[in-house]
N, C-alpha and C positions, 0 to 999 in steps of 0.2 A: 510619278515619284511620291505625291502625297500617299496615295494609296497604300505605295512600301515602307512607306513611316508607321500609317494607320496601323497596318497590320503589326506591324515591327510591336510596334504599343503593343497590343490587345497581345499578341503571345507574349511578353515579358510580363504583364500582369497577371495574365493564366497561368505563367510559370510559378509567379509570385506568389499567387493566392494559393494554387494547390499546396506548396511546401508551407504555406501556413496553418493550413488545415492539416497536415500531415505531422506538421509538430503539436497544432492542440491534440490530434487525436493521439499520438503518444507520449504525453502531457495526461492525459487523462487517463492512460492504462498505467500510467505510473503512480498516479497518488490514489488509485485503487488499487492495485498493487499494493503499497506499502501500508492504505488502509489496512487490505488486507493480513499484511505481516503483521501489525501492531494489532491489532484484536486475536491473535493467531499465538502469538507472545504472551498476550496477558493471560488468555485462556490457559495456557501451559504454566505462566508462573502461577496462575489462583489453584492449578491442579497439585503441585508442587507443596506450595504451601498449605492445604487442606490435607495434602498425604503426611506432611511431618506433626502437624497436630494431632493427626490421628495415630501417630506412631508417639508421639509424647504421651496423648492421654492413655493410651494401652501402654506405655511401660508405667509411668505413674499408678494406673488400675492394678497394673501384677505385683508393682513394689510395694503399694502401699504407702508410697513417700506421700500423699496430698495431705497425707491424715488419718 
């Protein structure tokens, strides 16, 4: 009877531990992930904002407005 306890134990924590391990590891594909998204974001809004200066200063160049 002890034995079926023992065991009973030892799978309820091997159930336990694995779904732990299974939530850090996708825990961990997620804030690389959205790492990922937010470097992914910035790099598009710095392309963004580099494309409209560049279209400011060529219309300012053809207008003339700077001076």
């Amino acid at each position: 009877m002890v034995i079926l306890i023992v065991v009973a134990v030892a799978v309820f924590i091997g159930i336990r531990s694995e779904r732990a391990r299974q939530a850090h590891q996708m825990w961990g594909s997620y804030k690389s992930r959205l790492a990922t998204m937010r470097g992914l974001r910035m790099k598009e809004t710095l392309n963004a904002l580099f494309g409209i200066c560049a279209l400011v200063f060529v219309v300012i160049l053809i207008t003339g407005i700077g001076g």
